[in-house]
C-alpha positions in Angstrom: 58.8 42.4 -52.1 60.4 41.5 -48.6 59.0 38.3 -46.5 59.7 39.1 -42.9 60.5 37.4 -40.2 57.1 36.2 -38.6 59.6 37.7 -35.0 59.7 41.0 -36.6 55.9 40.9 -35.5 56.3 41.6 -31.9 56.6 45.2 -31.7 54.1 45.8 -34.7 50.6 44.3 -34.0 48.9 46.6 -36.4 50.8 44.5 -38.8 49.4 41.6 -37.3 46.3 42.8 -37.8 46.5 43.5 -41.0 47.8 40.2 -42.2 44.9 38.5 -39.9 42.2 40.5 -41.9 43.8 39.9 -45.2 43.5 35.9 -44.3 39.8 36.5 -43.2 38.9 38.5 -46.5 40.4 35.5 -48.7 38.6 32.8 -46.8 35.5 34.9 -46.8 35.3 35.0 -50.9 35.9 31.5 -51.3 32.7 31.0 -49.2 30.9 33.8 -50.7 31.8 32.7 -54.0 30.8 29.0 -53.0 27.8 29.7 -50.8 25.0 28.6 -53.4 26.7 25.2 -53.9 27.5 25.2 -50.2 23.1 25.4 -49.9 23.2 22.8 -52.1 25.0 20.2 -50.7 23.7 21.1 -47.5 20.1 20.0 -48.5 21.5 16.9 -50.2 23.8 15.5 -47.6 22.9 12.8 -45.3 26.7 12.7 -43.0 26.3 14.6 -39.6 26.5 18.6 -40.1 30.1 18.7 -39.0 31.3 16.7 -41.7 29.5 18.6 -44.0 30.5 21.8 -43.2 34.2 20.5 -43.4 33.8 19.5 -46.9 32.9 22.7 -47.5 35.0 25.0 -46.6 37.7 22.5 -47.8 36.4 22.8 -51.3 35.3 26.1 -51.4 39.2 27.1 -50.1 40.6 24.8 -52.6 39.0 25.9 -55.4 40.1 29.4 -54.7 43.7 28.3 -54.0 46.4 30.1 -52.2 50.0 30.4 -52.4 51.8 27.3 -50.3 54.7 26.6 -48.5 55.8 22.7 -48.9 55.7 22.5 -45.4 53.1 19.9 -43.3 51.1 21.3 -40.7 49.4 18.7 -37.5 46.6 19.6 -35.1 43.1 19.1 -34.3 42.2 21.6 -37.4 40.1 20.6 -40.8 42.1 22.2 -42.8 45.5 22.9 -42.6 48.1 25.4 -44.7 51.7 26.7 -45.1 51.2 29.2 -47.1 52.6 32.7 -48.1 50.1 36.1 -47.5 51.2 38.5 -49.4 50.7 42.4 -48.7 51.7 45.2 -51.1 54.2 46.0 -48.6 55.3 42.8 -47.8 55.1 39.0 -47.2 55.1 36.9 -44.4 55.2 32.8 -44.2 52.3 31.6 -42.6 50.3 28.6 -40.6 47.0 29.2 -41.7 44.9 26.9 -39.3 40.9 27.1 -40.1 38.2 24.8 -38.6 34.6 24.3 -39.3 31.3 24.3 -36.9 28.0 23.4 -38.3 24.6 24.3 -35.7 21.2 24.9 -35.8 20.6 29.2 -35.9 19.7 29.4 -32.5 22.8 28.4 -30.9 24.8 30.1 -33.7 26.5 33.3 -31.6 28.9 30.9 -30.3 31.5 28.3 -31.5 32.9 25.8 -29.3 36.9 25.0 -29.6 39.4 23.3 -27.9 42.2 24.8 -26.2 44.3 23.0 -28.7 42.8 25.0 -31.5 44.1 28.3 -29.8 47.2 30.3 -29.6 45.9 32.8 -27.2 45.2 32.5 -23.5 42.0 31.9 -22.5 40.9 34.4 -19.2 37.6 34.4 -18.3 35.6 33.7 -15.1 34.8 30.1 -14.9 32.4 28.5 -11.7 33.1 31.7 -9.9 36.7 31.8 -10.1 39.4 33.6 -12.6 41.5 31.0 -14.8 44.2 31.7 -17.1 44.6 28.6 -19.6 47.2 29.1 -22.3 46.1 27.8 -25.7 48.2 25.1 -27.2 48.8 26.8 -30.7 52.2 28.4 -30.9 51.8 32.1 -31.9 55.2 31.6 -34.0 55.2 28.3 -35.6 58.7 26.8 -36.4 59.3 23.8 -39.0 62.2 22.8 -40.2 64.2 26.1 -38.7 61.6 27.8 -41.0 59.2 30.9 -38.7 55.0 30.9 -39.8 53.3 33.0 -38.1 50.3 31.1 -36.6 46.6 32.6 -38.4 43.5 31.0 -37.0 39.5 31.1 -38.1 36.4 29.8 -37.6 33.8 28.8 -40.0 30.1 28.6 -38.5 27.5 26.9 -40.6 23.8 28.5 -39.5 21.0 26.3 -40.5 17.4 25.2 -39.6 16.3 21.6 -40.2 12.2 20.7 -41.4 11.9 18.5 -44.2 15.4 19.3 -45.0 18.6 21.2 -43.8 18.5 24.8 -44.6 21.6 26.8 -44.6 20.3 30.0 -43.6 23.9 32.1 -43.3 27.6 31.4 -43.0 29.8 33.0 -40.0 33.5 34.0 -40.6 35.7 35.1 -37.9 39.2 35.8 -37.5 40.6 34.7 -34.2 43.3 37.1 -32.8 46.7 35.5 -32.5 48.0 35.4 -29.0 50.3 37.9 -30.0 47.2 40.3 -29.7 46.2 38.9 -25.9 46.5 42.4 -24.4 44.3 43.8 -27.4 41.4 41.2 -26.7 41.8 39.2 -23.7 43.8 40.9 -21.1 42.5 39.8 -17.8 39.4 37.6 -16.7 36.7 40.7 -16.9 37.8 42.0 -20.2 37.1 38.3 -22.3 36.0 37.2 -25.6 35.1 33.8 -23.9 32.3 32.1 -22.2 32.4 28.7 -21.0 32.6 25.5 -22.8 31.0 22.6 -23.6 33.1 20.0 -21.6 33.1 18.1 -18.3 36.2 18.0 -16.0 34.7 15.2 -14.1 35.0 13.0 -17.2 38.5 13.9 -18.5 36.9 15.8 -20.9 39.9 18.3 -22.6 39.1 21.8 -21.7 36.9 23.3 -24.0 35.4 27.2 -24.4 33.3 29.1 -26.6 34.3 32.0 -28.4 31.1 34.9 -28.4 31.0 36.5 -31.7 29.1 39.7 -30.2 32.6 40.1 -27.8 35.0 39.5 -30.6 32.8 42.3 -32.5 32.7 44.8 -30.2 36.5 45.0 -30.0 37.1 44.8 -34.1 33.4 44.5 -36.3 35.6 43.3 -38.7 36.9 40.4 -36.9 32.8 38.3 -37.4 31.5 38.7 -40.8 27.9 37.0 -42.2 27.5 36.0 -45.5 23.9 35.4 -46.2 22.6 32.9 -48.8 21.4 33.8 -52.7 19.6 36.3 -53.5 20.7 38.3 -50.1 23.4 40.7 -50.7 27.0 40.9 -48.8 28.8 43.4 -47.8 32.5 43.8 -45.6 31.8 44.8 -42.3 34.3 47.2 -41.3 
């Protein structure tokens, strides 16, 4: 088994790829496997959504465990990992960066991030004009004179609220490291962006929303939704 150099990367984005959909399949079973608790605790919890879906996804990854690097992580993330991903070819150190959105179904097809949360660059046509925003992620992370290659995804909580919360589906999608710009956001007409939920005139830090339908129709297996018990899942390819 060789662990490359996260560097190696640059002139092999298939292998990026691969090691983004690898991370997406692992956090995707720990959710599957957790999603009747994750029902549960949905209905029982009184703390604002958000909170609740970070504790979720914090204990359903957790309890599934994965292979870490004693290495600390910062950012505005909920949960935060150095960790190996091993391939059967190979295995690369990585900063495994994933962060939680809870919201009622109807506003599900989006998430809203911050620019910090991002190591791509954000193009996209915003109040009529093209901008170019650079996410504040590094695509190669370095600690300690030590190379992870930076892995990001989002966790969407769907849910209707009555009587109670009702967790209706989970949403699980892989971000593309910014290595991967030209693949999925190369210029301001070609975007997996629409615009976010913040306000310049306040000081507000710039915000977008990632579309899930975009991110799809470049890789389906990029956005995959797990329904609740009793509804089967399958791996969107």
């Amino acid at each position: 088994m060789t662990t490359i150099d996260p560097h190696a990367l640059l002139d092999d984005l298939n292998r990026i790829e691969e090691i983004e959909k690898a991370s997406l399949r692992m956090v995707v079973q720990a959710l599957y496997d957790y999603r009747q608790d994750a029902a549960l605790i949905f209905d029982a919890e009184s703390d604002q959504v958000a909170d609740v879906g970070e504790d979720i996804t914090r204990e359903a990854l957790d309890r599934l465990g994965n292979s870490r690097v004693h290495q600390r992580l910062f950012g505005k993330v909920d949960y935060k990992r150095a960790c190996y991903l091993f391939h059967p070819d190979f295995a690369v150190k990585q900063a495994l960066f994933i962060d939680s959105k809870a919201e009622k179904v109807s506003g599900a097809g989006t998430a809203t991030l911050q620019i910090s949360q991002l190591s791509m660059i954000v193009k996209q046509i915003r109040a009529g004009e093209a901008i170019s925003i650079p996410g504040k992620l590094p695509q190669i992370l370095t600690l300690n004179h030590d190379h992870f290659l930076t892995t990001t995804i989002f966790v969407k909580y769907a849910y209707e609220e009555s009587e109670k919360r009702d967790l209706r589906y989970i949403i699980v999608a892989a971000l593309p490291n910014g290595l991967l710009q030209a693949r999925y956001n190369p210029h301001e007409h070609d975007t997996i962006w629409l615009a976010g939920r913040n306000a310049p005139s306040l000081g507000e830090e710039f915000r977008v929303r990632l579309h899930f339908e975009r991110l799809k129709q470049k890789a389906t297996w990029r956005v995959q939704r797990i329904p609740m018990q009793p509804q089967a899942y399958a791996w969107h390819e």
